[in-house]
N, C-alpha and C positions, 0 to 999 in steps of 0.2 A: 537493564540486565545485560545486554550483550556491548554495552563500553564496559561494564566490568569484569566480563568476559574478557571481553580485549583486550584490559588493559592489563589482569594477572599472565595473559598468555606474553604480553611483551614484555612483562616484569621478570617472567619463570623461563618460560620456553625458549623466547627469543636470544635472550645471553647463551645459554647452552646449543641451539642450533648455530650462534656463530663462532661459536670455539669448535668444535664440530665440523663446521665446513671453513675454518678458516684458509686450509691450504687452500678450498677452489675459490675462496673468495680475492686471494691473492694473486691464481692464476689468470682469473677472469677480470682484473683487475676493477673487481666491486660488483661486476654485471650478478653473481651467484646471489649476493643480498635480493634478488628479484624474487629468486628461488624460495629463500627462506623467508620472505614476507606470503610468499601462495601458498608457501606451508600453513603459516600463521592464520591464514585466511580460511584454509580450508579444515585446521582444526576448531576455526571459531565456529563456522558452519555445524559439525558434527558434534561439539560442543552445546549450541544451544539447540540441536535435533536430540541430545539426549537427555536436556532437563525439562524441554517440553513447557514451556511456561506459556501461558495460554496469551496468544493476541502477540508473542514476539515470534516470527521468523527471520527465515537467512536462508537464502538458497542463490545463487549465480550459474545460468544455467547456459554451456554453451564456452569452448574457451577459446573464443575472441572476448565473449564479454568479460571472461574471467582473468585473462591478459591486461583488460584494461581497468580491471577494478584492481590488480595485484600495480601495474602499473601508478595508477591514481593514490593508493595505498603505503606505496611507498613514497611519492614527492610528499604525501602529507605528513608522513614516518620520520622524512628526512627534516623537516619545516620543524614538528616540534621538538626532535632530536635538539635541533640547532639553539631553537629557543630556549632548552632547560640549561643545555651548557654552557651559555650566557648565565 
């Protein structure tokens, strides 16, 4: 349930957060894309805290740890990016 989650948020969400933030992802030269993957993260979180599906959670709790799950989230974001546009 929560890859399918994840994966309409990167289908729906993530296109429009980056047109959206395209100026600071320009100015930041890409670093902003960090930004809007924590976004993505932390609407999967409240996402699956609102359909409630029994025996699935999501919670990162702490943001060191939440830094490096947004960081992690993104080298893997980027990996399959690369792959599909092959």
């Amino acid at each position: 349930a929560g890859g399918i989650i994840l994966g309409l948020l990167n289908t729906i969400v993530r296109p429009i957060l980056k047109i959206i933030g395209f100026p600071f992802v320009l100015i930041t030269f890409g670093l902003f894309i960090l930004v809007i993957n924590g976004i993505i993260l932390k609407l999967l979180e409240k996402a699956i805290q609102a359909i409630g599906i029994n025996g699935v959670s999501y919670e990162i709790h702490g943001i060191v740890i939440f830094a490096i799950a947004v960081a992690i989230f993104t080298v893997f974001n980027t990996i399959a990016n690369t792959l599909v546009k092959k």
